[in-house]
C-alpha positions in Angstrom: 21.5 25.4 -22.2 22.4 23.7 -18.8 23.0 19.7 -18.5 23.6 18.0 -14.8 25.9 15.0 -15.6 25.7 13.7 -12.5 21.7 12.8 -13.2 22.5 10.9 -16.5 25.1 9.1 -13.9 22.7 7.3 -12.6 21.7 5.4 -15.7 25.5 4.9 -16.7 26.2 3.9 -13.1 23.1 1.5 -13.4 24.1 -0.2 -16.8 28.0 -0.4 -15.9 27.4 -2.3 -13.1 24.7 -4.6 -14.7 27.2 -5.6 -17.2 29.9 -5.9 -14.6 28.4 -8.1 -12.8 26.9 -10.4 -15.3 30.7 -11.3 -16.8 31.3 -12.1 -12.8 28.4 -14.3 -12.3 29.6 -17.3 -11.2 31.7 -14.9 -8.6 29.2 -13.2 -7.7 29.3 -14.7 -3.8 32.9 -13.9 -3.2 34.0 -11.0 -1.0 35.9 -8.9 -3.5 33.6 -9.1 -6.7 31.0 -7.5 -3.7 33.7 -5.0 -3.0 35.0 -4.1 -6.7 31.0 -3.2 -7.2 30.9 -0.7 -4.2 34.1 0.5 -5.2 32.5 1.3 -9.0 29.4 3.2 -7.5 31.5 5.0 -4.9 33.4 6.3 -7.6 31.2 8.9 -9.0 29.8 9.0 -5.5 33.1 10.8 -4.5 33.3 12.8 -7.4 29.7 14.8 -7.0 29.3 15.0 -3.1 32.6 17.9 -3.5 30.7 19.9 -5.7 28.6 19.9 -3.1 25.6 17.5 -4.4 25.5 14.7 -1.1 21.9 13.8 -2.3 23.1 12.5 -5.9 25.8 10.7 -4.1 23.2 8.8 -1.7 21.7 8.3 -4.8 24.3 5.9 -6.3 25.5 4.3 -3.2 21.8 3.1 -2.8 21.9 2.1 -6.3 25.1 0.4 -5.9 23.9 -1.3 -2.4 20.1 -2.7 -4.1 22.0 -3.7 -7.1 24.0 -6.3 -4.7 20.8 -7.2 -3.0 19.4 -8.5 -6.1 22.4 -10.5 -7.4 22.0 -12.6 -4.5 24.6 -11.2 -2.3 24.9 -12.8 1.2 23.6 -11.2 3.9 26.9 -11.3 6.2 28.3 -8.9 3.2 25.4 -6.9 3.1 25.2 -6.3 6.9 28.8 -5.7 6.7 28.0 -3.0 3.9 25.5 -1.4 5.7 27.6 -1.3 9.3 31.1 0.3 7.2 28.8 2.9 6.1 27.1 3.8 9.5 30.9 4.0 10.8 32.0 6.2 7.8 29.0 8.6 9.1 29.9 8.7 12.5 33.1 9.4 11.4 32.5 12.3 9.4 30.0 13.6 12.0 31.5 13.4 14.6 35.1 12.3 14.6 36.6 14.2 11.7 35.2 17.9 13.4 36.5 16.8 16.6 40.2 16.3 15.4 39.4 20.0 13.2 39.0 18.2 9.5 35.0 19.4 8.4 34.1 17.0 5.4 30.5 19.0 5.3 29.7 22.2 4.6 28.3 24.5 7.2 24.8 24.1 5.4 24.8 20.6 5.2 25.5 20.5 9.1 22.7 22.5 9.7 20.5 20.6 7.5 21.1 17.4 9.8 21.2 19.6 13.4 18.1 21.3 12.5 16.5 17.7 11.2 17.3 16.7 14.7 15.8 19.6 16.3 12.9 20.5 13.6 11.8 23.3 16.5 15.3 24.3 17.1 15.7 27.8 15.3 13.2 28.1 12.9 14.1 31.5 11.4 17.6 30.0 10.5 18.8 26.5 10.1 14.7 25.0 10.0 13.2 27.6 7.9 12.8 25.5 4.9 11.4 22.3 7.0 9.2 24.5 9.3 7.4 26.9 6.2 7.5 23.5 4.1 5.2 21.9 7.2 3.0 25.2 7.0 2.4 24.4 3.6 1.2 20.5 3.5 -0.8 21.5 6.3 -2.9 24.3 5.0 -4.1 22.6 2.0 -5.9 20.2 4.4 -8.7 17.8 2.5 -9.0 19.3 -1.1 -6.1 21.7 -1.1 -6.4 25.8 -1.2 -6.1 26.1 -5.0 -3.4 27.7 -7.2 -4.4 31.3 -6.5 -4.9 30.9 -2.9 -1.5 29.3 -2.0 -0.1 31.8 0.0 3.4 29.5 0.8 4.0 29.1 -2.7 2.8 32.2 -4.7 4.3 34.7 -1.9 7.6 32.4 -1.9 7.7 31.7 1.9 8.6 27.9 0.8 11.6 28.4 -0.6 13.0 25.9 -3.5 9.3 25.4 -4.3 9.8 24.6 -8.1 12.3 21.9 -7.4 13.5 20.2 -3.7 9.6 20.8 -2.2 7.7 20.4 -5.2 5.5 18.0 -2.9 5.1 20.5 -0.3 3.1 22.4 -3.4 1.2 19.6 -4.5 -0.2 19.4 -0.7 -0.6 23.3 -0.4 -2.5 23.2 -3.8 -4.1 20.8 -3.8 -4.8 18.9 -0.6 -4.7 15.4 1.2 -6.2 13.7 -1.6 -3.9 15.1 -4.6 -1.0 14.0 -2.1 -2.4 11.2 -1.9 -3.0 10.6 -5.5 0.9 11.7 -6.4 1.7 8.9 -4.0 -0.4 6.5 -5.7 0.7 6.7 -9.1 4.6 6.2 -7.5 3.4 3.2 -5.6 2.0 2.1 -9.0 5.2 2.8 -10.7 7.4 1.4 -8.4 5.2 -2.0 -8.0 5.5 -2.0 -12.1 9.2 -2.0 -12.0 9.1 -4.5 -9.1 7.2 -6.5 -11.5 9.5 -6.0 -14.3 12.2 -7.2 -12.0 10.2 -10.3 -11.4 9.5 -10.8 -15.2 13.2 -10.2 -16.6 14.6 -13.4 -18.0 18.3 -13.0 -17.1 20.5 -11.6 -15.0 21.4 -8.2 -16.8 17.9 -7.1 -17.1 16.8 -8.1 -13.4 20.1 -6.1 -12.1 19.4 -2.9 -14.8 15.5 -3.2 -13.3 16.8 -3.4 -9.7 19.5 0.0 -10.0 16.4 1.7 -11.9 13.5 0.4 -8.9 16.6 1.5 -6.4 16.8 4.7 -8.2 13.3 5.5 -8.3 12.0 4.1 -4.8 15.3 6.6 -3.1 14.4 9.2 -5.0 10.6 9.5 -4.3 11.3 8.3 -0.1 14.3 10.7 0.4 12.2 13.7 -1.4 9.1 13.2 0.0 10.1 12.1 3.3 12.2 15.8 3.7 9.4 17.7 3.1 7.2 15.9 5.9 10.1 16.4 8.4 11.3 12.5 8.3 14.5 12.7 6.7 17.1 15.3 6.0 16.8 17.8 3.6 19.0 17.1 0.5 18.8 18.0 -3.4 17.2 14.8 -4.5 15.0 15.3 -7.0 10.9 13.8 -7.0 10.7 12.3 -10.2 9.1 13.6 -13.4 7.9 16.2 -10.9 10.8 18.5 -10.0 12.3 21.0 -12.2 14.9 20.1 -14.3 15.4 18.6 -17.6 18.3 16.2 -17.0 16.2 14.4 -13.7 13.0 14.5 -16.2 15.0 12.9 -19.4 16.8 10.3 -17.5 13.6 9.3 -15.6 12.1 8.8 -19.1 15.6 7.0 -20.0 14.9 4.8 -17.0 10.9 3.7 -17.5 12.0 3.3 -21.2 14.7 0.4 -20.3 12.2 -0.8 -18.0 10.1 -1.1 -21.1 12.6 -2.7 -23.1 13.0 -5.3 -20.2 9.6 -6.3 -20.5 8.9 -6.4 -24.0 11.8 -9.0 -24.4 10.4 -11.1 -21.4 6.8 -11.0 -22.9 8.1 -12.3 -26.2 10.5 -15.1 -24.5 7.3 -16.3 -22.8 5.0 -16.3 -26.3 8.3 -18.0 -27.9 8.4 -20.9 -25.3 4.5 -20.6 -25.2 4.8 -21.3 -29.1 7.2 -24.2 -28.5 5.0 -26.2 -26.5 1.8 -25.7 -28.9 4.0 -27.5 -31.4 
């Protein structure tokens, strides 16, 4: 029996910072209640990208980041967010190696140099991207079927139960079951947005912005790797990839999302009530 902390992270991460922010919310515009709260999602950030596991640690500095962006952070201190993070990444790629410290691991450098150069060595460092690529693209319209996906059944795509689970779903079946995959996440994401919308307070707006942050990264970062637009990392696709932690806390998520919207619906018919009388 194997459990990944770090997935049920994200929902702890998510509800910690919801609650931390609520008994700040009339400080929610100054400069260190925005710091204190990307100080509490870099936290387990730091702990999980050691292991190595950088893709979980994306993972809750976007949900950290979104969670601001809904509070009603300023933009100055978001731009200032986002502009501190693109100097911590030029820093560890390019000016820790240079003075001899290497925060990455030789894999995770050649993830990004061969996302760079996709053609670069494709026997080596852009194996996975390159066979991953062979795969969407030979399932074509309607897909080759289970028995006649060659990339999967013969394992040329490697990690195909789990980081390219998409690049399987195009093999199999196709343009159109990618394209319905990606449909029922648009719909799932534009339910949570609307959740958001819906929530009548401030905790369950933040908890529905970490989980839409959560869900949206997820599904971009995962999907985008497999297509050659981002970098390959080990970010799960949601209720899609293998594992039982990513599957259990996805269900954790939709059910808060739930929750959110059952007490908003009822709030409405209360006040709905009221005015009938």
């Amino acid at each position: 029996f194997e459990l990944q902390s770090s997935e049920f992270g994200k929902i702890l991460l998510i509800v910690a910072l919801s609650a931390f922010a609520v008994e700040r919310v009339r400080r929610l515009q100054e400069k260190r209640t925005t710091v204190r709260i990307m100080l509490l999602a870099m936290c387990p950030a730091l702990i999980v990208i050691p292991q190595p596991d950088l893709g979980t640690g994306m993972v809750y500095l976007a949900i950290g980041f979104t969670m601001l962006f809904v509070a009603g952070t300023s933009w100055k201190q978001l731009s200032a967010l986002a502009a501190l993070f693109v100097a911590c990444v030029a820093i560890i790629l390019a000016g820790a190696p240079a003075l001899g410290v290497h925060v990455l691991k030789p894999y995770q450098v050649q993830r990004l140099t061969g996302f760079l150069n996709p053609s670069g060595d494709p026997r080596n460092q852009t194996y996975n991207i390159h066979e991953s690529l062979i795969a969407i693209g030979s399932g074509e319209k309607t897909g080759r079927g289970v028995k006649n996906a060659s990339q999967t059944n013969l394992h040329f795509l490697p990690e195909n139960q789990t980081d390219f689970i998409f690049a399987v779903v195009g093999e199999t079946y196709g343009f159109a079951g990618a394209a319905l995959v990606l449909s029922l996440y648009a719909l799932l994401i534009w339910r949570s947005l609307r959740i958001l919308m819906m929530a009548k307070n401030l905790y369950g707006t933040l908890i529905s912005g970490g989980i839409l942050a959560m869900l949206m990264f997820q599904v971009f970062v995962n999907v985008g790797m497999t297509i050659g637009i981002m970098p390959i990392t080990g970010v799960p696709l949601p209720l899609m990839s293998y594992g039982g932690s990513s599957v259990l806390v996805t269900l954790i998520a939709v059910g808060l999302l739930q929750s959110i919207h059952v007490q908003a619906r009822m709030t409405a018919a209360g006040k709905g009530r009221t005015l009938l009388t």
